[in-house]
C-alpha positions in Angstrom: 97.2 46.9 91.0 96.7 44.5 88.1 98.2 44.8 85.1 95.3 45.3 83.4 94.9 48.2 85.0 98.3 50.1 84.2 97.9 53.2 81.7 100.3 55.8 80.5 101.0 57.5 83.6 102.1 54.3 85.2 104.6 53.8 83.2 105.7 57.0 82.8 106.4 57.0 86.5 108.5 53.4 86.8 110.1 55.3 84.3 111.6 57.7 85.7 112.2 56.4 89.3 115.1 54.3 88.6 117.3 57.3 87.6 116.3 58.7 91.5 117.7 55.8 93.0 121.2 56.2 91.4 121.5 59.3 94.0 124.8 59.3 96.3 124.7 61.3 99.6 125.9 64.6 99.8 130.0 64.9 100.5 130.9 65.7 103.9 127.3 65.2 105.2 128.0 62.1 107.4 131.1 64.0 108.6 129.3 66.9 110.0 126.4 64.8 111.7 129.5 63.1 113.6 131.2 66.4 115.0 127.6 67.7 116.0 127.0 64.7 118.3 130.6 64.4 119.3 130.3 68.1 120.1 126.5 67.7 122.5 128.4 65.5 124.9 126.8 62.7 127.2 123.3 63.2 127.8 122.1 65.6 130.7 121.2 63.4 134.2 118.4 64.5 136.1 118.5 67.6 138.1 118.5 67.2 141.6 115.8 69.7 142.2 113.4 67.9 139.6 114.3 64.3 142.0 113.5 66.3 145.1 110.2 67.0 143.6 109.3 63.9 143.7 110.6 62.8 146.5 109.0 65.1 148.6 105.5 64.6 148.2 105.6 60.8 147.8 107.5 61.0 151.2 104.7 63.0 152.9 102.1 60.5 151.8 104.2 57.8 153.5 104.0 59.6 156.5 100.6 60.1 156.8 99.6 56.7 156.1 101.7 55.9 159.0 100.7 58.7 161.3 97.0 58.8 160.9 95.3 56.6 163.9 92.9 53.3 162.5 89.8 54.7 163.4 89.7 57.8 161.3 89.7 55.1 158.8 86.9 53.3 160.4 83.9 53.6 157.6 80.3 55.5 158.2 78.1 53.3 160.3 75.6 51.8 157.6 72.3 54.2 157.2 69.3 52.8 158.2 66.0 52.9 156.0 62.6 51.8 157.7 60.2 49.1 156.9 57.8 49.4 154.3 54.9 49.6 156.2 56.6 52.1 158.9 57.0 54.1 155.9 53.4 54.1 154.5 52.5 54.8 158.2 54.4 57.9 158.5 54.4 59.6 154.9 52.6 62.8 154.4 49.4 62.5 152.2 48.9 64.3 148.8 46.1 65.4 147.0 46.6 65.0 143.3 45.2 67.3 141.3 42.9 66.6 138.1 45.3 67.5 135.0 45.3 70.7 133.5 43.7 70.0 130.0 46.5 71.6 127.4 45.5 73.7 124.4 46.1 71.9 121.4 46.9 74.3 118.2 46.5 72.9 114.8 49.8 73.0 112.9 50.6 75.4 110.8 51.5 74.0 106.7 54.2 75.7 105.1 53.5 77.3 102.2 53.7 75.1 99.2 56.0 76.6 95.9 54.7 75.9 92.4 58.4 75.2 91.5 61.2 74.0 93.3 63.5 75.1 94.1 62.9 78.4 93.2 64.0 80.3 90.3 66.7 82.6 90.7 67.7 85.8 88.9 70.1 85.7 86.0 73.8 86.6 86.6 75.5 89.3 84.4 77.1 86.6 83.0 74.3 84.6 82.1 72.1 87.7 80.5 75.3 88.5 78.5 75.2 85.0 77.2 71.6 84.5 76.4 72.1 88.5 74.7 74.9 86.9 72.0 73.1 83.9 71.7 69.9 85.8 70.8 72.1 88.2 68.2 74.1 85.5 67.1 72.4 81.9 67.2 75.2 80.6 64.3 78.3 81.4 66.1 76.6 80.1 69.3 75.6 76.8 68.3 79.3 76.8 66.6 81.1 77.7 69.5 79.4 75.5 71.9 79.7 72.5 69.8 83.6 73.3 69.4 83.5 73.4 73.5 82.1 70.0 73.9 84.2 68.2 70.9 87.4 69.4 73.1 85.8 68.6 76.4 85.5 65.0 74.8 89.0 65.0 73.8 91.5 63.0 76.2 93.6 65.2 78.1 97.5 65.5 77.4 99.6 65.5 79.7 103.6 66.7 79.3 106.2 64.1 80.8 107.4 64.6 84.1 111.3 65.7 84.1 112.5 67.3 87.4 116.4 67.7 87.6 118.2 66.2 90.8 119.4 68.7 93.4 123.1 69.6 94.0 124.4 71.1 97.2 127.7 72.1 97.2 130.1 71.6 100.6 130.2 74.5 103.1 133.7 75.6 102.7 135.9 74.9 105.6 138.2 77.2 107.4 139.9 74.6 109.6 138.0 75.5 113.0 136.5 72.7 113.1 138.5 70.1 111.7 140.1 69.5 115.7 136.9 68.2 117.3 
């Protein structure tokens, strides 16, 4: 991001990162992360079930690669097509058919609107606007020019203050103060 490019909010934000930073990690946090993995123990092996599993079916592929004679493996004698001219010789003749002429149907135009899109019936709230507008045009025209000078107005927007979390230590009875 350029510089030129920076506005309010931008600095409102590098403002009020630095005091995040100064955060310190929560007492007796890094204590209690220790225990819990002290506590797990070594990490679980395989179970011997889950291995024979395995095992099993990659054995019983061995096998019957081994077991299975050559010539089951021999591949399909190649197929044999016939000479052209054999072909021409022996293929049934057909009588083609003159085509069947098609109906052609003139497509149908869609109606054409005299307005698009289409007009739709007033809301509630539109027919209860255009009713105070007709009964009062002064207050109207005042109140919609008021809308439009504050919709041109910049927006304010309140600084950001969020205060910083504190957790408080579980209290300790002692149990666990051993492992």
């Amino acid at each position: 991001m350029r510089n030129s490019d920076r506005d309010e909010l931008d600095d409102l934000i590098d403002g009020a990162l630095p005091g995040y930073s100064d955060a310190s990690p929560i007492e007796g946090l890094e204590e209690r992360v220790l225990c819990r993995i002290q506590s797990a123990g070594p990490p679980r092996r395989l179970a011997w079930p889950l291995r024979i599993a395995f095992a099993v079916p990659a054995l019983a592929v061995l096998v019957l690669a081994v077991a299975v004679p050559r010539s089951w493996w021999n591949p399909l004698p190649p197929i044999v097509t016939p000479s052209p001219i054999h072909a021409a010789l022996t293929a049934p003749v057909f009588k083609l058919q003159p085509p069947v002429p098609r109906r052609i149907h003139p497509s149908r135009a869609l109606p054409k609107q005299p307005c698009f899109p289409s007009p739709v019936p007033m809301t509630d709230e539109e027919r209860a606007l255009a009713a105070w507008a007709g009964r009062a045009p002064r207050e109207f025209s005042q109140a919609f020019a008021d809308l439009r000078k504050r919709s041109e107005e910049p927006v304010a927007i309140q600084p950001l203050a969020i205060q910083a979390l504190l957790i408080e230590p579980l209290p300790s009875d002692g149990a666990n103060e051993g492992r």
